[in-house]
Structures are given as structure tokens and as C-alpha cells.
VEXKETI-632327 format. One record per residue (C-alpha): residue in three letters; x, y, z negated. Coordinates in pm, 1 decimal, decimal comma. Each point is the difference from the previous one (the first is absolute). Layout:
<nodes>
type: ala; c1: X; c2: Y; c3: Z
...
</nodes>
This chain:
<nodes>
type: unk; c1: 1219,2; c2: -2845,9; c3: 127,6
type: unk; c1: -231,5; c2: -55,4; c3: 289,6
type: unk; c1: -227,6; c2: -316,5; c3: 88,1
type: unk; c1: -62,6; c2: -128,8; c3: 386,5
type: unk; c1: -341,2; c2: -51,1; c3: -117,4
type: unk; c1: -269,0; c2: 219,2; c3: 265,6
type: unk; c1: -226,1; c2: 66,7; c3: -305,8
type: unk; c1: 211,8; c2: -12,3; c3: -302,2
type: unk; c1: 248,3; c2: 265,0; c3: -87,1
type: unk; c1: 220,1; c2: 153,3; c3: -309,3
type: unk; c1: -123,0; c2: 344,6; c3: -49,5
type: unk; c1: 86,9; c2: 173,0; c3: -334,7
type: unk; c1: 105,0; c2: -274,1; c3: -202,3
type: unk; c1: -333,9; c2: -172,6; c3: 98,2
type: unk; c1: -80,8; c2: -254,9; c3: 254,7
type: unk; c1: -274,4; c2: 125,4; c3: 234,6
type: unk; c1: -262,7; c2: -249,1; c3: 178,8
type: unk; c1: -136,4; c2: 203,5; c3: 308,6
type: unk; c1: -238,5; c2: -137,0; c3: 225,6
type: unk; c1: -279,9; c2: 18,0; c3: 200,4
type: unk; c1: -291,1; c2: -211,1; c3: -9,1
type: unk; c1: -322,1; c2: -29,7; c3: 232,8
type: unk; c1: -356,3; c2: 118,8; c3: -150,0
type: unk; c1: -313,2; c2: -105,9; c3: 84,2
type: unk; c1: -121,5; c2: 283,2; c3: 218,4
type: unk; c1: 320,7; c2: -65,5; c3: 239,3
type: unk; c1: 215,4; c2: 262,7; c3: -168,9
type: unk; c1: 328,9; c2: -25,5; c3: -152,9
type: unk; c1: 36,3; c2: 69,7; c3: -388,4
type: unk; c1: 357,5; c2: 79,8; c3: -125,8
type: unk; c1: 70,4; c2: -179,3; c3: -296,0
type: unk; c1: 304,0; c2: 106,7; c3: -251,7
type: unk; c1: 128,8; c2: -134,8; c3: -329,9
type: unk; c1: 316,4; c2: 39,2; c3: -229,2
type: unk; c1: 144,3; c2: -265,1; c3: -173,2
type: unk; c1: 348,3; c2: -19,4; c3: -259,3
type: unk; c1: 111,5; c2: -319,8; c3: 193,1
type: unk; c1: 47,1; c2: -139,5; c3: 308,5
type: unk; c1: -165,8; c2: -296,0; c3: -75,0
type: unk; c1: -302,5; c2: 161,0; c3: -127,3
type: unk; c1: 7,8; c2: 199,1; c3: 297,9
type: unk; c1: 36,3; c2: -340,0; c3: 229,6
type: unk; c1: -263,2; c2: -166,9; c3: -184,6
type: unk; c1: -268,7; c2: 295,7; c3: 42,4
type: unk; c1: 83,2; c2: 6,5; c3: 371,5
type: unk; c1: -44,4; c2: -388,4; c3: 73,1
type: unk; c1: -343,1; c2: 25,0; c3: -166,6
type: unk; c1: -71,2; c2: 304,4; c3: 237,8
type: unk; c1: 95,3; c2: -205,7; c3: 299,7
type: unk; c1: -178,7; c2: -288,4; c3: -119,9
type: unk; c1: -333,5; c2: 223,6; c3: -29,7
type: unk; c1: 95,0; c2: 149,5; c3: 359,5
type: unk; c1: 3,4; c2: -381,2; c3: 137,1
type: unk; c1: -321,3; c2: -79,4; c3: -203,2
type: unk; c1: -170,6; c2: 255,9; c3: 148,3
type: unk; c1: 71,5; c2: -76,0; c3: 368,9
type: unk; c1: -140,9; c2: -373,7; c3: -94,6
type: unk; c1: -315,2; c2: 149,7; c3: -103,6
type: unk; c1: 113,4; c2: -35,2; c3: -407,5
type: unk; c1: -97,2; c2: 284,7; c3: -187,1
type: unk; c1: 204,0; c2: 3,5; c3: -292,9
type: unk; c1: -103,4; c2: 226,0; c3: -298,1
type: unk; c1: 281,1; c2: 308,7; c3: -72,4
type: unk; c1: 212,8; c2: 20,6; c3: -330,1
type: unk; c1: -255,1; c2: 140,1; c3: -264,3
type: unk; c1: 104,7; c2: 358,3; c3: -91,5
type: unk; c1: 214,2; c2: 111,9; c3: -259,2
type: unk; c1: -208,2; c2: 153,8; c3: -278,3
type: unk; c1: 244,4; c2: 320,4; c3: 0,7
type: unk; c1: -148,7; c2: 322,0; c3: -129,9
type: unk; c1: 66,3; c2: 324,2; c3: 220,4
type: unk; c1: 104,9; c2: 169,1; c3: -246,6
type: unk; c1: 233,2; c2: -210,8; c3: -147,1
type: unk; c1: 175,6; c2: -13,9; c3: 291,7
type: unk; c1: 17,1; c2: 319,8; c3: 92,2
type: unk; c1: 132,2; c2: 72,6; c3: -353,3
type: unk; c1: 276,0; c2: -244,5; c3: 69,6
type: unk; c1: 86,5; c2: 139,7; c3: 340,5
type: unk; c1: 111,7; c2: 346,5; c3: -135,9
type: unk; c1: 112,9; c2: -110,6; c3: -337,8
type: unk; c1: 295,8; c2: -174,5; c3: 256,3
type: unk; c1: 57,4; c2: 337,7; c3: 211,0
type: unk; c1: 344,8; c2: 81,2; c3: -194,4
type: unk; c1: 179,0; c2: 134,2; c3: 292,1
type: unk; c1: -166,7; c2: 311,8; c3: 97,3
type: unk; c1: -42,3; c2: 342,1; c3: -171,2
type: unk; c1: -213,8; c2: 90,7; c3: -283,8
type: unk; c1: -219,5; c2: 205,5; c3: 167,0
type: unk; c1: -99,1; c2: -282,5; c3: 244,2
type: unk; c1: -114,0; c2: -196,4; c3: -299,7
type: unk; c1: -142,5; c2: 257,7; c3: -133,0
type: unk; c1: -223,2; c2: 36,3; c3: 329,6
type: unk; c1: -66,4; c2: -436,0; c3: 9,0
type: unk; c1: -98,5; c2: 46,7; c3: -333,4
type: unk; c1: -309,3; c2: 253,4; c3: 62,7
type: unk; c1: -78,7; c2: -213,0; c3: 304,4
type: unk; c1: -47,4; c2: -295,0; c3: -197,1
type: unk; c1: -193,9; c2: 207,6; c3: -333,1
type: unk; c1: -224,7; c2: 114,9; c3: 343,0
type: unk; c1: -81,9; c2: -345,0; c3: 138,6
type: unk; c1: -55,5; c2: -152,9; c3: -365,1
type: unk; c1: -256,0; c2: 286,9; c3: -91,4
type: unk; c1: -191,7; c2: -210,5; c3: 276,4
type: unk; c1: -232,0; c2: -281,0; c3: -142,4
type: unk; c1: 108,7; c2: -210,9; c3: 327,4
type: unk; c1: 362,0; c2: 39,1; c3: -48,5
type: unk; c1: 15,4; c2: -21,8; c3: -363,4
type: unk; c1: -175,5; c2: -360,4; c3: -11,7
type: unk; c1: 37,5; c2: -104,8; c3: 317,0
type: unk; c1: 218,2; c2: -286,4; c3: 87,9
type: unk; c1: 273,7; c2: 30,6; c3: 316,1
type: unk; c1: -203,2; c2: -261,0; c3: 186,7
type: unk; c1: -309,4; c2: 179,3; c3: -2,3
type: unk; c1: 120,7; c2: 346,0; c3: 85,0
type: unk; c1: -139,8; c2: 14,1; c3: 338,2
type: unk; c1: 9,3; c2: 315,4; c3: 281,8
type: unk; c1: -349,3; c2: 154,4; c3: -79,9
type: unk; c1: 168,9; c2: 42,8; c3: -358,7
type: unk; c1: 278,5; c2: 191,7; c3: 111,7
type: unk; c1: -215,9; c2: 205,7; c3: 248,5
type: unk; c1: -248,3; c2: 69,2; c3: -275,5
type: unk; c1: 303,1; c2: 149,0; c3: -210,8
type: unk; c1: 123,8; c2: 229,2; c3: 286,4
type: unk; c1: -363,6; c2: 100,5; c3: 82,1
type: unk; c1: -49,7; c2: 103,7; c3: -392,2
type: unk; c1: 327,7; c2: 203,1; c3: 12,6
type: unk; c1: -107,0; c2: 160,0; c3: 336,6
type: unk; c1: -18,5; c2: 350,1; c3: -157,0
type: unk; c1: 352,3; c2: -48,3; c3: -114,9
type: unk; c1: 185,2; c2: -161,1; c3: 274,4
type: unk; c1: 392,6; c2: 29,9; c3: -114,4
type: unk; c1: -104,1; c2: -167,6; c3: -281,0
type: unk; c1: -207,8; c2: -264,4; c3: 205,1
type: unk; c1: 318,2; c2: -99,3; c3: 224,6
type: unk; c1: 205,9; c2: -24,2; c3: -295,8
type: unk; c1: -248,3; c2: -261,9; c3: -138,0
type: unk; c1: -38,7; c2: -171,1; c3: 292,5
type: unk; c1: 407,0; c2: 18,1; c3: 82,1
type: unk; c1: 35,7; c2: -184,4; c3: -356,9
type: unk; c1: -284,5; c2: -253,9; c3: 58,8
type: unk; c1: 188,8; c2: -72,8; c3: 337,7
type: unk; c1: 322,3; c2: -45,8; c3: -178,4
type: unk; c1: -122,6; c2: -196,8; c3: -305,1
type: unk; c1: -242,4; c2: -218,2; c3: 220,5
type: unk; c1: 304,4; c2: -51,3; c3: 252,8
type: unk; c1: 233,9; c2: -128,3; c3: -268,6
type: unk; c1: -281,2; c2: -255,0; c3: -130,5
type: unk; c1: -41,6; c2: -124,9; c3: 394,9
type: unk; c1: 422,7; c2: -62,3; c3: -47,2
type: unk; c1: -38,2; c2: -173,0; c3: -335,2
type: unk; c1: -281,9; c2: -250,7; c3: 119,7
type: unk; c1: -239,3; c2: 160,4; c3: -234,8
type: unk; c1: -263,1; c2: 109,2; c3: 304,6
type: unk; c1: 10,0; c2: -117,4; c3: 381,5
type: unk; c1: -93,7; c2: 323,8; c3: 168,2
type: unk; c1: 63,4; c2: 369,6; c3: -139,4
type: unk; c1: -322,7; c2: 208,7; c3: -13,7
type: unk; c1: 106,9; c2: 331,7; c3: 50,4
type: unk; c1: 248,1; c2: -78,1; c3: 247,5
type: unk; c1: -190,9; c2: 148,0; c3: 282,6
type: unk; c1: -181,2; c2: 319,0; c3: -179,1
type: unk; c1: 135,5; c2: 349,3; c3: 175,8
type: unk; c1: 86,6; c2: 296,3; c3: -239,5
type: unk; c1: -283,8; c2: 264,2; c3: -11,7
type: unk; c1: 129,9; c2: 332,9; c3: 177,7
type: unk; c1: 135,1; c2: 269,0; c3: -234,0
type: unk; c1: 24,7; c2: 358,9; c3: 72,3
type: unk; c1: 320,4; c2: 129,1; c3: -14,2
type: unk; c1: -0,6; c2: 383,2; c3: -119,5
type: unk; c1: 227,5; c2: 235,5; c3: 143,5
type: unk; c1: 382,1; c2: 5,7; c3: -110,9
type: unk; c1: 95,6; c2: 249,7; c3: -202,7
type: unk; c1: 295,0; c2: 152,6; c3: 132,5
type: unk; c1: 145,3; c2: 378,1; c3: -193,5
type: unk; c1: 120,5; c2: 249,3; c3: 247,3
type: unk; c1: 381,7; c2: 190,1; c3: -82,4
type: unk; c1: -184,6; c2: 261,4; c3: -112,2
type: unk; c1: -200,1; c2: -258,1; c3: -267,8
type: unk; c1: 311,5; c2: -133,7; c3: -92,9
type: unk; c1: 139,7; c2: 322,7; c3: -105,1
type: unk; c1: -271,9; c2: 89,1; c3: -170,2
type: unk; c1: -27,6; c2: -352,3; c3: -226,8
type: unk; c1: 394,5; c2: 4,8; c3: -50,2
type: unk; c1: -1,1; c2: 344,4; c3: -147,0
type: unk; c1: -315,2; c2: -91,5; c3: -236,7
type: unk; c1: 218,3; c2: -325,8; c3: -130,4
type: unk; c1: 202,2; c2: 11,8; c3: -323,9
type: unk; c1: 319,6; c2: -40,5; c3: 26,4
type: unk; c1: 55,9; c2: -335,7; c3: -141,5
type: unk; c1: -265,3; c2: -138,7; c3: 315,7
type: unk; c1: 156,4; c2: 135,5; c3: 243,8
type: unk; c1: 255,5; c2: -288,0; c3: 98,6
type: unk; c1: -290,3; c2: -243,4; c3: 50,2
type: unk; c1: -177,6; c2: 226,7; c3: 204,0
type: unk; c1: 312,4; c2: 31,4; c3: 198,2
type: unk; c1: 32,5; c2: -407,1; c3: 19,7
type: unk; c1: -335,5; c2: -96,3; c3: 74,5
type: unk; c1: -58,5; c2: 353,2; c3: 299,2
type: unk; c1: 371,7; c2: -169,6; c3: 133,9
type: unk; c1: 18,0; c2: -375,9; c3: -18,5
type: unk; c1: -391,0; c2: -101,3; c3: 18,9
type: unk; c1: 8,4; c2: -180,9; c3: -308,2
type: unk; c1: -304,4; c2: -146,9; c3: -186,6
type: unk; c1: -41,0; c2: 213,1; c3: -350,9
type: unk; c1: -18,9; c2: -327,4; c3: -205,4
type: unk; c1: 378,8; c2: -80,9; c3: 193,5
type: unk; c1: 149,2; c2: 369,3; c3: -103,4
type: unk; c1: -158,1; c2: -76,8; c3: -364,8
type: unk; c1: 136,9; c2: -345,7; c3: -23,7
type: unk; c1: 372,5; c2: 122,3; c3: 103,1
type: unk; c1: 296,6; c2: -51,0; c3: -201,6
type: unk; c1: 371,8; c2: 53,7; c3: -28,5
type: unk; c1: 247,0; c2: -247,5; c3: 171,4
type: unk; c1: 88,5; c2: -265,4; c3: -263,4
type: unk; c1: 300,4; c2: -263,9; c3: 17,2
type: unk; c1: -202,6; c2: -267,7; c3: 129,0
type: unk; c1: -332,3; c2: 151,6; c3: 142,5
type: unk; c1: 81,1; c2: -158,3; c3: 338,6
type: unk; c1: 33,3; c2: -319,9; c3: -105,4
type: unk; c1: -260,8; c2: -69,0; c3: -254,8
type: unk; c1: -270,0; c2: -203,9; c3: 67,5
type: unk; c1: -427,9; c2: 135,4; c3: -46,2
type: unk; c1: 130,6; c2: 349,2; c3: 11,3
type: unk; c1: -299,7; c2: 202,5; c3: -15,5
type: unk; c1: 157,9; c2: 358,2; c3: 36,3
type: unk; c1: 155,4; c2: 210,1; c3: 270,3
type: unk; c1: 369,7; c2: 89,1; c3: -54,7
type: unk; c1: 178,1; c2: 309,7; c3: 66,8
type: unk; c1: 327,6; c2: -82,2; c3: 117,8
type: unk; c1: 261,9; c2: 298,0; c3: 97,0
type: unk; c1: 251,1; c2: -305,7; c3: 118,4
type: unk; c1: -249,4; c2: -134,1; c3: 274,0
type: unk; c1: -150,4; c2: 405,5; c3: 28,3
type: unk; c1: -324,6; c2: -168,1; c3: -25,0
type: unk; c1: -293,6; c2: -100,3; c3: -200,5
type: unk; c1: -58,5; c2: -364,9; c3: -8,4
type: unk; c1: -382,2; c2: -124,4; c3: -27,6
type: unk; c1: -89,2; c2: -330,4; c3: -107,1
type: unk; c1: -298,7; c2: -241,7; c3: 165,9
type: unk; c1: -132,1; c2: -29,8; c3: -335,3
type: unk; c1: -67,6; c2: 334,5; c3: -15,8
type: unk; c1: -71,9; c2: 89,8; c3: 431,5
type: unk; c1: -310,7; c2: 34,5; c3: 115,9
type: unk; c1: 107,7; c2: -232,0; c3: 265,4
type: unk; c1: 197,1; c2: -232,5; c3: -264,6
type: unk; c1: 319,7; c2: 26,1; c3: 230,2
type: unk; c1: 326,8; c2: 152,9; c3: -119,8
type: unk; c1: 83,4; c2: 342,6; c3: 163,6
type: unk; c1: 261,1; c2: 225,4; c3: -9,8
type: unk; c1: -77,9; c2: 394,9; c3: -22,0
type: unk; c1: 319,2; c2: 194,1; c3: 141,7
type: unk; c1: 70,0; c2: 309,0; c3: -183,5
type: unk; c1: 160,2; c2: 341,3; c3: 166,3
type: unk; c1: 260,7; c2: 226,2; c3: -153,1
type: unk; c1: -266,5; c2: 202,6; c3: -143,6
type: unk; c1: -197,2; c2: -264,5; c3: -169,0
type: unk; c1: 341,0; c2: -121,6; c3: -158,7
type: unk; c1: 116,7; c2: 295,8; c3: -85,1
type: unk; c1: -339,1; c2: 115,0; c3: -179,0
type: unk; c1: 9,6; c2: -395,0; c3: -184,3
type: unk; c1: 379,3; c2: 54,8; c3: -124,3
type: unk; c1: -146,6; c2: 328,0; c3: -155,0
type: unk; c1: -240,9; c2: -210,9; c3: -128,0
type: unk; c1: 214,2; c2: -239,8; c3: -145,9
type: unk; c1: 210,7; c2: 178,0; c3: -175,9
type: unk; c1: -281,1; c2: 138,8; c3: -219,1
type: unk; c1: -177,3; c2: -278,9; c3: -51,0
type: unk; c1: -4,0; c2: -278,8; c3: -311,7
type: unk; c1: -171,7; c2: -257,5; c3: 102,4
type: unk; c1: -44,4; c2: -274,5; c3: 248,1
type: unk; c1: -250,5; c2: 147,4; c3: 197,1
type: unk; c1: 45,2; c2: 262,6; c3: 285,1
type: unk; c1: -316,0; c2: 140,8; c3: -61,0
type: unk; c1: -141,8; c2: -25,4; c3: -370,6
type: unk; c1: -276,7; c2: 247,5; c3: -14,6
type: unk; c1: -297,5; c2: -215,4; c3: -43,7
type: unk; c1: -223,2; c2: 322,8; c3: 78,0
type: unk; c1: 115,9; c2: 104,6; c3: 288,0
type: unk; c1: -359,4; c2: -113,6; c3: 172,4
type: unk; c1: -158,9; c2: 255,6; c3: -229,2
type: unk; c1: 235,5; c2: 233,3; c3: 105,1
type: unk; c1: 11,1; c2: -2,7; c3: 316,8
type: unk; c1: -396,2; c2: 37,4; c3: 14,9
type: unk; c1: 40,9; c2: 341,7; c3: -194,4
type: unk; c1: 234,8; c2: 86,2; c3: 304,5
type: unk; c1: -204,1; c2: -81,7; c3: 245,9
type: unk; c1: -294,6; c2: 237,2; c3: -209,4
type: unk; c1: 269,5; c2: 254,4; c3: -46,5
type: unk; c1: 41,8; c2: -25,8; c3: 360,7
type: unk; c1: -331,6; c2: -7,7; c3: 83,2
type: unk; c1: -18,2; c2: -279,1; c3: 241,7
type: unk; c1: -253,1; c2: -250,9; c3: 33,1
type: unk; c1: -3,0; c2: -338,8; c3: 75,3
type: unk; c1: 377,7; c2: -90,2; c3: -83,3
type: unk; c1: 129,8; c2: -273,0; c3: -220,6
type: unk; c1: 344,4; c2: -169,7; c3: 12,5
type: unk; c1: -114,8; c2: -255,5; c3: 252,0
type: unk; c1: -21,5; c2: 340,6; c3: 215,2
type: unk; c1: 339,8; c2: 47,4; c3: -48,3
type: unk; c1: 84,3; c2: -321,8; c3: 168,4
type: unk; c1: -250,7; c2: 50,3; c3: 313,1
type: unk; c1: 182,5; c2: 329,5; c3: 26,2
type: unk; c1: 340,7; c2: -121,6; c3: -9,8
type: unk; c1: -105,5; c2: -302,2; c3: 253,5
type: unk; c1: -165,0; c2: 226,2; c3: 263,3
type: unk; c1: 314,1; c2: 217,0; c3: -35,6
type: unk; c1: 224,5; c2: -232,1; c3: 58,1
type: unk; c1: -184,9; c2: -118,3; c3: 351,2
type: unk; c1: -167,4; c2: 362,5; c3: 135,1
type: unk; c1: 249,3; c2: 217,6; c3: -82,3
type: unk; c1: 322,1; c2: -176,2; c3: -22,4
type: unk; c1: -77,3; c2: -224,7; c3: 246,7
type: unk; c1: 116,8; c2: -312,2; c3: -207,6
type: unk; c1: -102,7; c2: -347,3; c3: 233,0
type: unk; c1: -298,9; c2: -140,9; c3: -153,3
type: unk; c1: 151,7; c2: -315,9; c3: -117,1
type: unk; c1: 309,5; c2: 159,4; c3: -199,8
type: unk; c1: -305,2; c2: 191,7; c3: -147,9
type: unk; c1: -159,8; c2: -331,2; c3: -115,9
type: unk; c1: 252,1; c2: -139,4; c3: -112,2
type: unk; c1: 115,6; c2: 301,7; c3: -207,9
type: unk; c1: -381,5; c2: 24,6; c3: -156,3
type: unk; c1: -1,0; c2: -400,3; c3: -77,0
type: unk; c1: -328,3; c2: -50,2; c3: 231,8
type: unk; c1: -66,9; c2: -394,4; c3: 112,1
type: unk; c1: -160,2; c2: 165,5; c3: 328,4
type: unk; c1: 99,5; c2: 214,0; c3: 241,0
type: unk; c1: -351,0; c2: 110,1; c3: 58,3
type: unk; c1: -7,2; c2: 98,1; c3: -407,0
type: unk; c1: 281,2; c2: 252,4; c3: 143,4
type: unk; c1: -216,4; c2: 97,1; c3: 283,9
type: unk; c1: -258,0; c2: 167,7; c3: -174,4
type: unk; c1: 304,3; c2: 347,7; c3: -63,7
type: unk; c1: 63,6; c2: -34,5; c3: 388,6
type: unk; c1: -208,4; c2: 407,4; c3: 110,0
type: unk; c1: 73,5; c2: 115,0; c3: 382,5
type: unk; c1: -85,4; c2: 293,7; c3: 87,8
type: unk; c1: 4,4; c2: 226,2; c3: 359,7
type: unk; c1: 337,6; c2: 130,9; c3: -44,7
type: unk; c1: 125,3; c2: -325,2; c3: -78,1
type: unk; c1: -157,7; c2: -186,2; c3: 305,7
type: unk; c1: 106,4; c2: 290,4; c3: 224,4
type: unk; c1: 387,4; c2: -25,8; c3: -135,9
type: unk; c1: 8,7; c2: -362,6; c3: 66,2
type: unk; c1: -93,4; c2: 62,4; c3: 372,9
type: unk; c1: 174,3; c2: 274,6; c3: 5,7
type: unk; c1: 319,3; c2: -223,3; c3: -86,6
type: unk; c1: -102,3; c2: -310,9; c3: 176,4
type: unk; c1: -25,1; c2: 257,2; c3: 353,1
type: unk; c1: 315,6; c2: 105,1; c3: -108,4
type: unk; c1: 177,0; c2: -338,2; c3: 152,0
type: unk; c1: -206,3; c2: -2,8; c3: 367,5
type: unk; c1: -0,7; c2: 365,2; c3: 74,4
type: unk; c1: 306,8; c2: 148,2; c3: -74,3
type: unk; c1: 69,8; c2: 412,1; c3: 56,5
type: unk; c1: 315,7; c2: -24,9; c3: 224,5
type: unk; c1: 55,5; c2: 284,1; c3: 183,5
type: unk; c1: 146,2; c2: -105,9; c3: 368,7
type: unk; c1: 26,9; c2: 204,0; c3: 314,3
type: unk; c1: -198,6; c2: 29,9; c3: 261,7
type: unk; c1: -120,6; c2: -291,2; c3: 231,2
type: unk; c1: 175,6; c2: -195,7; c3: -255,8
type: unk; c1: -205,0; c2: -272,5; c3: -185,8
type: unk; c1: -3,1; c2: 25,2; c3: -369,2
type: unk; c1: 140,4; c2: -195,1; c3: -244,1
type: unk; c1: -327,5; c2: -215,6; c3: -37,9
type: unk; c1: 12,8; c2: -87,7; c3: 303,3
type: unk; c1: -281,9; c2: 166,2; c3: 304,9
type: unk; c1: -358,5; c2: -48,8; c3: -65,0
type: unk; c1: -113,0; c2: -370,2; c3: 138,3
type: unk; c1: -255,5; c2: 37,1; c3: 274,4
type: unk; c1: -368,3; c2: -112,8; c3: -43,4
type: unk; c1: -4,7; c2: -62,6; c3: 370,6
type: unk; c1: -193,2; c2: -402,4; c3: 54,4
type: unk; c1: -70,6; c2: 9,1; c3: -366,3
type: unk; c1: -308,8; c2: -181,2; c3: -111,0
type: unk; c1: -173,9; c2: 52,6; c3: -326,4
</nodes>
């Protein structure tokens, strides 16, 4: 359902009153609120317009007096209605909130008088920790932004604060030889999730999560789990459990089926992996191995820059495989080196100068050299 109305429109089961309105210093102030019905909607906006026409008279007409809403009460609201994303992501909106209310300015504060300097003061006192600083400040942006749609505030406060830079350590990436080395220090039993996460990319929380095809999986609704399925020769992952929250399909090769029917026909249970220590023991691999610096995760940076540098998978198949929202998240695995510089111009040459061998006096097949004669730089 739409509405011809320039500054009224149906947006998520709420009508939305957008408008601009002239401030006293000349500049224009964007002013947004939510409403259940049209005719609340309708009714804000004609007393909007009404203070618009009163102020070009000379009228200065006092604004609506705030709503006495409490920050945190809002905020608390705002995630409490997140249902459709994964744990983990509430998980993370709920330390972000715990941070912000461990503040005496957002703890008591109401949404009205949050102002800029507050949220700059928060970044500045999280300075020393910047990922957690831009996760507070990407939560105050959201939770602020939904009060400016809801008509609780005018104007979001954060909206205009840049992230702090991070720096990004270096990418763990094993060599063959590494690999080797870690697969022959695994038991047994850890072996085929080694195997899965080194050849598909997955996340480790995905491979943990994974179960069995069951008579219904694909059409159940809040499925939280990814699904083995030999019909489809694929693993299915859910949004509610995706880092990205989007459905993906992970395409399995004979050798990953074959190793999962093995699999299968020993196990009991519904899940494909049950061995809730395998964490633990794949860090007394990694000691037995006597590498440093490897967890899980660096199973799935090595199976990513794999998959680009040496198999020379396109970049995008590569994101979509790994479940990455940006292609410049995928970027990061992308290494050149020399030798790979000097084969691409190497082939590239390949299609202008081509070795034909032709007798003599006779042009080539490329055709004679053009003549620089009357040229001009």
C-alpha cells in the first residue's frame, strides 16, 4: 500500500512523516516521526506545515515538549524485538548495551537529552580500545536511529561520528607443510572437521552447529542449524545462524561426501559432529605440532586464501562460498606476488605478440611493426 502524499509514506507497517523544516540560522533540519496510523501520521504533518507557515509570518510557535523516554529503556526495548537474527548477534547488542549503561549519562539519561558531545565523550573514553568503541558507537547509531523513526527524538546524535581506526594484524595463513604437520598431530575422531573447515571455509561455530538431513529441515521455519544433506550434496546454513544472516548453500565434493557417509553410518545421533571438545583438542594439536598462532578461525583464512591464490577461484564465488556481506571482507586473502604479476603479462602478451614462424620478407602473423614516423608524444 503506498500514499501520493510527498512527506507521508508506509514503511514497515508504520506510517512515516518526513520533512524538512527551516531553522533559524538559515539551515535546513530534517525532521522524522513514526506513527501506527495514517491519520496520526496526517495530523502530525499538518501541525508541521502549520509551524513552517507560522514561521515565514514571523510566528514562532513553541515545539512539542519531549517525551520523557529513558535511554535505556529504549534501548532495552530495541533488542528485546531483534528476533530475526542469530544468537551471537544478540549476544554482541547485549554487551553493547551492558557497555553504554555502565555510563552514568546513558544509564539516566533521557533520549532527548543525549546530545553529540555525549557520544564523542564515550568513543574518546574507549579510545584505548577502539573495536570495542565502534561497536558502541555502531549500537548508539542504530538504537538512536530507530527512536528518530518512532518520533521519540528529531535528530540522531551519533549519526555523524566516524569509527576510530583499528589495526588489523596479519592473517594467519598455514603453509602445506603446516598443514601436514597439524593433521598428523589430530586424533582421529577431529580429523573430518579439520578437513571441512581447511576445504569449504566454514566458520567453526557453523561446522559445530551441523546436523543430519531431517524430513522437513528445509521447510521449517527459525531453523537455527546447518543441515547436511547428501540429496542436495550440500550443507545448508541458515540466516539465523550466518554471520551475514543470509541463507547459503556450501557445495560438497566427492570426497567430503564420501568421508560424511562414513560418518554417518557410525554415528547415533543428530549431530554430524558431537564432540563438544574438539576446541580443546585441537589446541593440543596445534602444541603437538608445535605451531604458533593457529586457532580454527585460521583454518578458515587458510582455506579462503586457498581458494583465491592458489586455485585461482574469482573473488566473488569466494565470497559467496565464505558468507561475507563485502567483497572487500574477501579482499583482505587476495596476496600477489612477482611470479604471479609476471605470468599475467606473460599471458596477456601472449594475444599481441604471437611466435609465428613465417618466411622471409614475409610479415608475421601480427602483422609488421607500425611506424613511429610523424608521431607526436
Amino acid at each position: 500500500m503506498k500514499t501520493s502524499e510527498k512527506n507521508l509514506k508506509l514503511k514497515d507497517g508504520k506510517w512515516i512523516v518526513d520533512i524538512s523544516v527551516k531553522q533559524s540560522g538559515g539551515k535546513l533540519k530534517r525532521l522524522r516521526a513514526a506513527f501506527a496510523t495514517k491519520t496520526e501520521a496526517q495530523a502530525h504533518l499538518t501541525l508541521v506545515r502549520s509551524r513552517k507557515a507560522s514561521r515565514r509570518l514571523g510566528i514562532e510557535v513553541p515545539e512539542e515538549r519531549p517525551r520523557d523516554v529513558l535511554f535505556k529503556d529504549f534501548a532495552e526495548l530495541v533488542v528485546s524485538q531483534k528476533k530475526d537474527i542469530r544468537a551471537e548477534t544478540i549476544k554482541g547488542l547485549r554487551t553493547c548495551l551492558n557497555g553504554l549503561l555502565a555510563t552514568e549519562v546513558f544509564s539516566k539519561k533521557k533520549l532527548s537529552e543525549i546530545t553529540v558531545d555525549d557520544c564523542r565523550k564515550y568513543q574518546a573514553d574507549l579510545s584505548d580500545r577502539p573495536t570495542a568503541a565502534n561497536a558502541g558507537i555502531a549500537f548508539l547509531k542504530m538504537v538512536l536511529g530507530e527512536a528518530v523513526d518512532r518520533g521519540e527524538i528529531v535528530q540522531n546524535p551519533a549519526a555523524k561520528i566516524d569509527r576510530l581506526k583499528t589495526s588489523k594484524g596479519r592473517i594467519r595463513i598455514l603453509t602445506d607443510k603446516e598443514i601436514d604437520l597439524l593433521m598428523g598431530a589430530c586424533e582421529a575422531r577431529l580429523v573430518p572437521l579439520v578437513r571441512l573447515l581447511l576445504a569449504t571455509g566454514m566458520r567453526p561455530h557453523e561446522a559445530f552447529s551441523l546436523r543430519w538431513e531431517f524430513d522437513g529441515w528445509d521447510t521449517e521455519k527459525g531453523l537455527d542449524k546447518a543441515v547436511l544433506s547428501f540429496d542436495r550434496k550440500a550443507i545448508f546454513i541458515p540466516g539465523l545462524l550466518a554471520k551475514n544472516h543470509k541463507d547459503r548453500e556450501v557445495p560438497l565434493g566427492p570426497d567430503l561426501l564420501e568421508m560424511f557417509r562414513d560418518l554417518r553410518r557410525e554415528s547415533t545421533g543428530a549431530k554430524v559432529f558431537p564432540w563438544v571438545q574438539s576446541p580443546l583438542c585441537f589446541g593440543e594439536a596445534v602444541r603437538a605440532a608445535k605451531l604458533k598462532n593457529v586457532s580454527l578461525y585460521t583454518l578458515k583464512h587458510t582455506a579462503a586464501s586457498a581458494m583465491i591464490n592458489k586455485d585461482r577461484t574469482d573473488i566473488v564465488t569466494v565470497m559467496e562460498l565464505l558468507g561475507h556481506s563485502d567483497i572487500k571482507t574477501t579482499m583482505i586473502y587476495c596476496h600477489s606476488d612477482g611470479a604471479s604479476k609476471r605470468e599475467a603479462v606473460e599471458k596477456a602478451s601472449l594475444r599481441y605478440f604471437k611466435s609465428v614462424p613465417v618466411a622471409d620478407g614475409q610479415p608475421s602473423a601480427a602483422g609488421p611493426a607500425p611506424s613511429l614516423e610523424g608521431k607526436v608524444n
